[in-house]
C-alpha positions as CSV (number, residue, x, y, z in Angstrom):
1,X,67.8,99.8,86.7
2,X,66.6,99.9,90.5
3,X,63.5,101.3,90.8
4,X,62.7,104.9,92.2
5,X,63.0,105.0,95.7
6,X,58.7,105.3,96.3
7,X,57.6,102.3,96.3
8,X,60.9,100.4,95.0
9,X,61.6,97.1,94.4
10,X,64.9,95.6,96.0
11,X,67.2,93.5,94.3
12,X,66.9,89.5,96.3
13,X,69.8,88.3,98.0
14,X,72.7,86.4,96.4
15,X,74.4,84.0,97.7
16,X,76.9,82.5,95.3
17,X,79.6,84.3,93.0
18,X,78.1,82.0,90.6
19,X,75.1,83.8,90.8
20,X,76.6,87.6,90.1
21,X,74.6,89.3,87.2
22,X,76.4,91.1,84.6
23,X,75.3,94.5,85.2
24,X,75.7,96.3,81.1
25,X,76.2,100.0,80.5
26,X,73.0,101.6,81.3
27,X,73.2,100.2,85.0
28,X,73.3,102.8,87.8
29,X,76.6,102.4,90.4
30,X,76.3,103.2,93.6
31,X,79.4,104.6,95.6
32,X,80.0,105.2,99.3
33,X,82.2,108.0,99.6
34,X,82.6,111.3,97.1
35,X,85.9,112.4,96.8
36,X,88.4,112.4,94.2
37,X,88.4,108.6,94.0
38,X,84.4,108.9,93.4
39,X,85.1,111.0,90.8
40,X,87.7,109.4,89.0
41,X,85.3,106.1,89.1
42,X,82.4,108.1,88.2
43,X,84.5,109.9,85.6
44,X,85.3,107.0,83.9
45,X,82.2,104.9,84.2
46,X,80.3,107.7,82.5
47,X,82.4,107.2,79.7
48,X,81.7,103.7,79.7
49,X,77.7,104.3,80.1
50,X,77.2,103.6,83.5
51,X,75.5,106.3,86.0
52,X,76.3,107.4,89.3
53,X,75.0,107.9,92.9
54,X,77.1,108.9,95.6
55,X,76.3,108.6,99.0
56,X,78.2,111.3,100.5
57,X,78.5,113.9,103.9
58,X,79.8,116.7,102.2
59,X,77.4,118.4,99.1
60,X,80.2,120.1,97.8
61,X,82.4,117.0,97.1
62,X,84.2,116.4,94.0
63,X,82.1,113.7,92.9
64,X,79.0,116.0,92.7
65,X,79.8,117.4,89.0
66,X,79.6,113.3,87.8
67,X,77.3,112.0,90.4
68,X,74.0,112.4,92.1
69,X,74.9,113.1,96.0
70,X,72.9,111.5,98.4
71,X,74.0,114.4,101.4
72,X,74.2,112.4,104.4
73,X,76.6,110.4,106.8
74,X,77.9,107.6,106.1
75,X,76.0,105.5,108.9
76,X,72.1,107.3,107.7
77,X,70.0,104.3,107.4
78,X,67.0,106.3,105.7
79,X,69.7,107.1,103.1
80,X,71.6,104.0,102.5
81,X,68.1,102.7,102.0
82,X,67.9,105.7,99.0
83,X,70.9,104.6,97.7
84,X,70.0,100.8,97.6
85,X,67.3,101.7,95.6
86,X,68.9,103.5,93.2
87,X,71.7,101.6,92.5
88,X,72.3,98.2,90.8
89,X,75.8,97.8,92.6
90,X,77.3,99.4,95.4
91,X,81.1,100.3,95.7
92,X,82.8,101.9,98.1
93,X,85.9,104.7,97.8
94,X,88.0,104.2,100.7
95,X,87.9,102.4,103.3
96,X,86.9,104.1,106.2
97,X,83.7,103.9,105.8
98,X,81.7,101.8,108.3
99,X,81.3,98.5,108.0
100,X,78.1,98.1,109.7
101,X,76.8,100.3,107.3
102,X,78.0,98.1,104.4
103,X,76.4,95.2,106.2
104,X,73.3,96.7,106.1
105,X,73.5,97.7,102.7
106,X,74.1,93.9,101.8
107,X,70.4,92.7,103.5
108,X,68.7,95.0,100.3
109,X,71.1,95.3,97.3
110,X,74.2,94.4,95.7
111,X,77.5,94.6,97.3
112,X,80.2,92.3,95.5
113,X,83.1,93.8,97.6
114,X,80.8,92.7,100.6
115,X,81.8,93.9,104.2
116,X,83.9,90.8,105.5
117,X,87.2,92.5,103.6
118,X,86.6,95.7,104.8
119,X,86.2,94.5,108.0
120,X,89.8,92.3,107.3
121,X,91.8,95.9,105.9
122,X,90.2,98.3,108.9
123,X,92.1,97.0,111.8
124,X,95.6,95.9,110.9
125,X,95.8,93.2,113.3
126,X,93.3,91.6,111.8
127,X,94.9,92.2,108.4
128,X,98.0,90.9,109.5
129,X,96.5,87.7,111.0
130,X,94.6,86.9,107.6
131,X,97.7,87.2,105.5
132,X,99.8,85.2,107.6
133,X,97.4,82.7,107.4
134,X,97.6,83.0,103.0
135,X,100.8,82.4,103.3
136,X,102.0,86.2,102.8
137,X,105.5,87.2,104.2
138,X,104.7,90.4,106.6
139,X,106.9,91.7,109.1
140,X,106.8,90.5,112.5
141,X,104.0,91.8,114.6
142,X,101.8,91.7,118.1
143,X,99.3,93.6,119.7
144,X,100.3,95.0,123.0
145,X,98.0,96.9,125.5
146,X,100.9,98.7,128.1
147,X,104.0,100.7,127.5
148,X,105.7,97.9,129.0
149,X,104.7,95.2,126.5
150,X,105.9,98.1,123.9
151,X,109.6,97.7,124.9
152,X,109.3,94.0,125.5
153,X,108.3,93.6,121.8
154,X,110.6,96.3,121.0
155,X,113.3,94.2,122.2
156,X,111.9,91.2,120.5
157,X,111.9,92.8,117.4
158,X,115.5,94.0,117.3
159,X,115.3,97.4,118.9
160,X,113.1,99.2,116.6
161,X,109.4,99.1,115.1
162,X,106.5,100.8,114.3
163,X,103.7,101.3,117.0
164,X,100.4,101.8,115.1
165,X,96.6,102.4,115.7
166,X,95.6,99.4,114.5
167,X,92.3,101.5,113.2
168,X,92.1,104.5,111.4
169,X,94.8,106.5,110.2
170,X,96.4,107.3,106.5
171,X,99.5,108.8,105.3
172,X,101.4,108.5,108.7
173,X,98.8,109.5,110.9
174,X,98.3,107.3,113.7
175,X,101.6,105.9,113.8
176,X,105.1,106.3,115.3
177,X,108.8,104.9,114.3
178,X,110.7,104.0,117.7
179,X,114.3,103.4,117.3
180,X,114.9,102.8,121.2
181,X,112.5,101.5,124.1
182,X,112.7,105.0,125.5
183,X,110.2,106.4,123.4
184,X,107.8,103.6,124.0
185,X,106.2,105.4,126.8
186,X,105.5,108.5,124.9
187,X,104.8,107.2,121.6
188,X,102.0,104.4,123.4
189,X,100.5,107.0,125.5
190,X,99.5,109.2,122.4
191,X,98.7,106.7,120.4
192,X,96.6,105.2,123.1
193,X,95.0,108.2,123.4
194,X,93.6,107.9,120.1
195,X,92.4,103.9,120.7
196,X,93.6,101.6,123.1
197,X,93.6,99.1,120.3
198,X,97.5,99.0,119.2
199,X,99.7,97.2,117.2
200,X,103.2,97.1,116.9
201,X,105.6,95.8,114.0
202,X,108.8,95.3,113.3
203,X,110.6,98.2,111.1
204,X,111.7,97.3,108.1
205,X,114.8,98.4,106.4
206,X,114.0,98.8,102.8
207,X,115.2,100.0,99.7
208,X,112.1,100.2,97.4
209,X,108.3,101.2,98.9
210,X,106.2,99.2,96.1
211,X,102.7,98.6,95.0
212,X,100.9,96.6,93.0
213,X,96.5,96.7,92.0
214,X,95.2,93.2,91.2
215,X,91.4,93.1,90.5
216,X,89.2,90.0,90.7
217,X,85.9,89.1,88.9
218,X,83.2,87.5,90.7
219,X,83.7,84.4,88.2
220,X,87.7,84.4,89.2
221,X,89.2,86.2,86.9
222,X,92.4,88.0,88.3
223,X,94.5,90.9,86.5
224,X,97.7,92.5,87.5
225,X,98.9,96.2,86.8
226,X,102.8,96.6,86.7
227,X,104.2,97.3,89.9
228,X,104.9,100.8,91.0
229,X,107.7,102.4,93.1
230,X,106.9,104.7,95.6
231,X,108.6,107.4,97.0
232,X,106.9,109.6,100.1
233,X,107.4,113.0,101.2
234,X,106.0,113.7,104.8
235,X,104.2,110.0,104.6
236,X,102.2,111.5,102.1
237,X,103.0,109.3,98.4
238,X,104.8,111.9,96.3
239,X,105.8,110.0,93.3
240,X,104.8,106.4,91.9
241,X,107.3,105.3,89.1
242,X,106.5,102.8,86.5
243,X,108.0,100.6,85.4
244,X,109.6,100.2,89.2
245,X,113.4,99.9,88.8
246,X,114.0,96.6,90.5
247,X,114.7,93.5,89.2
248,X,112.8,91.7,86.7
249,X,112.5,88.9,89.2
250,X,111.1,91.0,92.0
251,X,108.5,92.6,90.0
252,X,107.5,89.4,88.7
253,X,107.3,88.0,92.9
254,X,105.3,91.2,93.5
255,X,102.5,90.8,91.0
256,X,102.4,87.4,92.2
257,X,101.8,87.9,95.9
258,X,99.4,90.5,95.1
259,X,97.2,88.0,92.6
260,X,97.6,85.4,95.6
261,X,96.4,88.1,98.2
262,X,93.2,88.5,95.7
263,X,92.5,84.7,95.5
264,X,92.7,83.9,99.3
265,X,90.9,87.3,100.5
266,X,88.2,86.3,97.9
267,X,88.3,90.0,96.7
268,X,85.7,91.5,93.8
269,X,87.2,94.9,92.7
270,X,90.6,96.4,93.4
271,X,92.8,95.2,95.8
272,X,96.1,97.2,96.5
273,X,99.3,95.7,98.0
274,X,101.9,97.7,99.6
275,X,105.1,96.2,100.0
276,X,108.6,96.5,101.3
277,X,111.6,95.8,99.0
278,X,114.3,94.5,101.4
279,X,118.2,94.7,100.3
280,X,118.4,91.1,100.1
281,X,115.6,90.4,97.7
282,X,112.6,89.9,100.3
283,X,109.3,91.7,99.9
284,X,107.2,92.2,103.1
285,X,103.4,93.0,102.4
286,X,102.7,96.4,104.4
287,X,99.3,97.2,103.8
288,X,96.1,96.5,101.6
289,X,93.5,99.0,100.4
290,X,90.4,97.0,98.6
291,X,89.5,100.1,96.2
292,X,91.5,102.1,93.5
293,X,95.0,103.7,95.2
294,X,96.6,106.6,94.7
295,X,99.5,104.5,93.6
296,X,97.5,103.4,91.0
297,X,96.9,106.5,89.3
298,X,99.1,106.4,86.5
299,X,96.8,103.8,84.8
300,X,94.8,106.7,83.8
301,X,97.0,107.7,81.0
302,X,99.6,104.9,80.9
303,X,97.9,101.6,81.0
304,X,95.5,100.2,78.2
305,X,92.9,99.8,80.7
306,X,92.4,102.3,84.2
307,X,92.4,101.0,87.6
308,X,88.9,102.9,87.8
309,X,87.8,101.0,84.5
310,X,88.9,97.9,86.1
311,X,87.4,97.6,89.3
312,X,84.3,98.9,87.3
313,X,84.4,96.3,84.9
314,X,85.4,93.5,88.0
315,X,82.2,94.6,90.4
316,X,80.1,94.6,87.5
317,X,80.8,91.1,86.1
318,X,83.0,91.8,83.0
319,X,85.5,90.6,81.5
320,X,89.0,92.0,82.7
321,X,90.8,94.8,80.5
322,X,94.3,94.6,79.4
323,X,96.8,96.2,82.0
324,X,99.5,96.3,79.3
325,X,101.6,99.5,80.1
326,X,102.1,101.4,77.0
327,X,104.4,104.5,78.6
328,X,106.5,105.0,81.2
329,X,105.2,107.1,83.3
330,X,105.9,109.0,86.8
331,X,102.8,109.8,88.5
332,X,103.3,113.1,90.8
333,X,100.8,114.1,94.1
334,X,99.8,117.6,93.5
335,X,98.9,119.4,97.4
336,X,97.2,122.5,98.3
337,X,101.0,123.5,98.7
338,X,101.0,123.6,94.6
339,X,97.8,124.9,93.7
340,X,99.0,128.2,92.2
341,X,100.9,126.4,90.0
342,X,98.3,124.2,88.3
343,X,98.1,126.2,85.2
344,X,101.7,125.8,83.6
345,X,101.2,121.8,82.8
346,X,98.5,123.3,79.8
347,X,101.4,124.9,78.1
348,X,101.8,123.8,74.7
349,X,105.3,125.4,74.1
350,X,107.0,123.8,77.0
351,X,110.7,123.8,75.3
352,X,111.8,121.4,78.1
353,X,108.8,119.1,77.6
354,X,109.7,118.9,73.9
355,X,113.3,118.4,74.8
356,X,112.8,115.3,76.9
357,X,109.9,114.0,75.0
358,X,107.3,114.8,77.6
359,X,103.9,114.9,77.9
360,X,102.1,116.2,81.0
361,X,98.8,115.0,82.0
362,X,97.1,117.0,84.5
363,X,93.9,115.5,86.4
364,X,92.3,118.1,89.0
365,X,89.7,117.0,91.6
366,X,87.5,119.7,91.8
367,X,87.6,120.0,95.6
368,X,85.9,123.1,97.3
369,X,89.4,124.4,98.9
370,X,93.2,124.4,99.0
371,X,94.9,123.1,102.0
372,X,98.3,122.3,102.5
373,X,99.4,119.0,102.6
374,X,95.6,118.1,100.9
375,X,95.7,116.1,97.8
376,X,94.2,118.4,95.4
377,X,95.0,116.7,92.0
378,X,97.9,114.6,90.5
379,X,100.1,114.6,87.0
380,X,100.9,111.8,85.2
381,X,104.3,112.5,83.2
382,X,104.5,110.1,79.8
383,X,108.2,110.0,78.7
384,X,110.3,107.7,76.3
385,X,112.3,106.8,79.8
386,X,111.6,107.5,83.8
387,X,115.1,109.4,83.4
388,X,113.8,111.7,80.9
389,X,110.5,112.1,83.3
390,X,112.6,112.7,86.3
391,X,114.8,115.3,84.1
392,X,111.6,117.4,83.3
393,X,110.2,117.8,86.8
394,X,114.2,118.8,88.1
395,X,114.5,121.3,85.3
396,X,110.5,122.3,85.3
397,X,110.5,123.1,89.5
398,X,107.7,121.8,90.0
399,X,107.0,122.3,93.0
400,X,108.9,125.9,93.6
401,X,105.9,127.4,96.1
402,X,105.9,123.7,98.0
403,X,107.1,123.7,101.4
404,X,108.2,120.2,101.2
405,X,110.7,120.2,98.6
């Protein structure tokens, strides 16, 4: 355990994987960030034996009924010095926190994740750049600085792309699909607006969205959860089906590129890989997130081990769990939109559940209000099939008060 925060002792610097501790039950984690991913960490680690601190702006966060809140910015030196001394390890939720700030917090305690791959999946050009240099298929892709170089690489790039911020930005914010140079002007000056730091890509035609979480031990060790299909509503992940229903062969190509993505990036913890299924077999890596996903929520109730459990036991030096899936599963965003609702998944006569063979698992985050469009909690539906999952939601309604239906 780190010592109190008077007159604390630091842990010394590391600087070799070989030289990562194992860090037992009993340690204390410390997270960046204290929302629902916070939580679900936190929830979990408690479980295992681990305690929590969680460096965080908003008091009220969901991770305050598992963790100790630190109530300050992210970029608070006095307080990422608290946190340092309270913690044994340091994590972070998402990935939008600073990076500077992560730096810092590697001069005085242990950060396995580090901040050179947060730096790498922050700005997308960069992200791009480092996974074309792995060896990773990704669509084309250039920075461009005018409206003009917009429709040249527009018409480079067959006549349509995707303009993005290449900071920033999460379920479609920050972005715009052109289908035709004449929306380059419009589309660079908003983004522009934003950042003048842009980057445009190539659109890709696809027929699956996919995802697949790899974690990676400081000692090496790599570990694969089954890939997950993705469907969005609004750009905002709606459903993540598992097992996927592609081919044998392209799941098989997907878990692969995600373990190579691990072992080039040097990752410790979670890395997740989005990806493009192509018509013709291809996949094209989309985007990386180096923390637990919300397309990886179905390990909760349908993998041996969690994605939470995993990146725990990964940035603490354990050995990897099993990622064995032991139910299909259809994992289900729950908004503000559906918050009335929440109630009806405790039934325990549901005669349609029986009927299908379905088991509901609700999981709530706690957060102070109900927006719409605001991720407020998610259900994982167990079924003997993904047909007899899919059934149960059509013939449940689901989401009847919802909006975007």
């Amino acid at each position: 355990m780190r010592a109190p925060v008077d007159g604390c002792t630091l842990p010394e610097e590391r600087s070799s994987r070989a030289d990562a501790p194992v860090l037992a039950p009993g340690a204390t984690v410390g997270v960046l960030g204290g929302g629902q991913l916070g939580r679900m960490l936190a929830l979990d680690g408690v479980r295992m034996g681990y305690r929590f601190v969680a460096l965080e702006p908003a008091p009220d966060a969901p991770c305050r009924d598992v963790a100790a809140i630190i109530a300050a910015d992210y970029g608070d030196e006095e307080a990422a010095h608290r946190l340092a001394a309270h913690s044994d390890v340091i994590t972070y939720e998402f990935e939008n926190v600073s990076a500077e700030a992560v730096e810092r917090l590697e001069r005085e305690a242990y950060v396995p994740q580090g901040s050179r791959l947060l730096r790498l999946t922050q700005h997308r050009l960069r992200e791009k750049e480092a996974l074309s240099a792995a060896g990773v298929p990704v669509a084309p892709y250039a920075a461009v600085a005018s409206a003009a170089e917009v429709r040249q690489r527009l018409a480079a790039f067959g006549g349509m792309g995707v303009l993005k911020t290449a900071t920033g930005g999460y379920d479609g914010k920050g972005q715009r699909i052109l289908r035709h140079e004449d929306e380059a002007e419009d589309a660079y000056n908003a983004l522009a607006a934003l950042t003048p730091d842009l980057i445009l890509e190539a659109f890709i035609p696809f027929v699956h969205e996919l995802s697949v979480i790899a974690a990676r031990s400081p000692r090496g060790e790599i570990a694969a959860f089954p890939v997950a299909e993705n469907i969005h509503r609004h750009h905002i992940l709606h459903l993540s089906i598992v097992p996927a229903r592609i081919p044998a062969a392209v799941q098989a190509e997907a878990e692969r590129l995600a373990r190579r993505i691990a072992e080039a990036l040097d990752v410790v913890g979670l890395i997740a890989v989005e990806m493009f299924h192509t018509a013709d077999g291809r996949l094209i890596v989309n985007e990386l997130a180096p923390r637990p996903h919300n397309s990886g929520h179905y390990t909760m109730d349908a993998c041996r081990t969690s994605q939470f459990e995993q990146h725990l036991r990964a940035i603490c030096n354990l050995p990897l769990g099993d990622t064995a899936l032991q139910s299909p599963v259809v994992m289900a965003n729950l908004l503000g939109d559906h918050a009335a609702d929440m109630v009806q998944w405790f039934r325990a006569d549901d005669p349609a559940a029986k009927r299908y063979g379905v088991t509901p698992k609700l999981h709530w985050y706690g957060k102070s209000e109900a927006k719409l469009k605001r991720k407020m909690g998610h259900i994982n539906i167990l079924a003997p099939t993904i047909d007899a999952a899919l059934e149960w939601m059509k013939e449940t309604n689901m989401w009847r008060n919802a909006d975007n239906d």
